[in-house]
N, C-alpha and C positions, 0 to 999 in steps of 0.2 A: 530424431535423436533427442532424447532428455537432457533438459538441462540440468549440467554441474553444479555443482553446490560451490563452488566459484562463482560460475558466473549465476548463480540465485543472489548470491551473498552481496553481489554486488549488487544488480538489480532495483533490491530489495532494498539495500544503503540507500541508493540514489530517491526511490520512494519516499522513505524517510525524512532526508534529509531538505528535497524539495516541499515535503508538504510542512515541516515544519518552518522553512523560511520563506516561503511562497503562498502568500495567500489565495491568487488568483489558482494554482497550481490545486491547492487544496481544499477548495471548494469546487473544482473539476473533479477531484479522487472522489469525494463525497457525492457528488451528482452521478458518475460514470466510473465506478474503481476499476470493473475488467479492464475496460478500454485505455485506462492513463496505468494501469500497472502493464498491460504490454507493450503501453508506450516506451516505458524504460527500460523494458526487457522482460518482463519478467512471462515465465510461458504459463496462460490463464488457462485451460482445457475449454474447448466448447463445452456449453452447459454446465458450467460451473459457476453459481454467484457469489460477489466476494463483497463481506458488509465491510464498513467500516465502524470501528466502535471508538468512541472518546470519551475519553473522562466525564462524569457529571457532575463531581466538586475538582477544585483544583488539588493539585496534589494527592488525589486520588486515584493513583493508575495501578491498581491491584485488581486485576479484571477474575482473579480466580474466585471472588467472594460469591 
């Protein structure tokens, strides 16, 4: 079954939210993202890779440039 856009939403939160307060947390997402975002829930499809992207100045988080 697919996941709901509830429980993505959530998921997705808790990701967030851990890798911004969590360092050890966040440098796991960064080494291993499928693996710690279906740790939270979230459903990764086999063969699908999921980068993580971060700012490269601060204050910088317009990723559409």
């Amino acid at each position: 079954m697919a996941q709901s856009v509830e429980q993505f939403t959530e998921a997705y939160t808790k990701l967030l939210v851990a890798s911004w307060s969590d360092e050890s947390f966040a440098q796991r997402l960064r080494a291993t993202p499928e693996a710690v975002a279906r740790e939270v829930g979230l459903e990764i499809p086999e063969g699908t890779t999921v980068a993580v992207v971060e700012p490269t100045e601060p204050g910088n988080q317009d990723l559409a440039e």
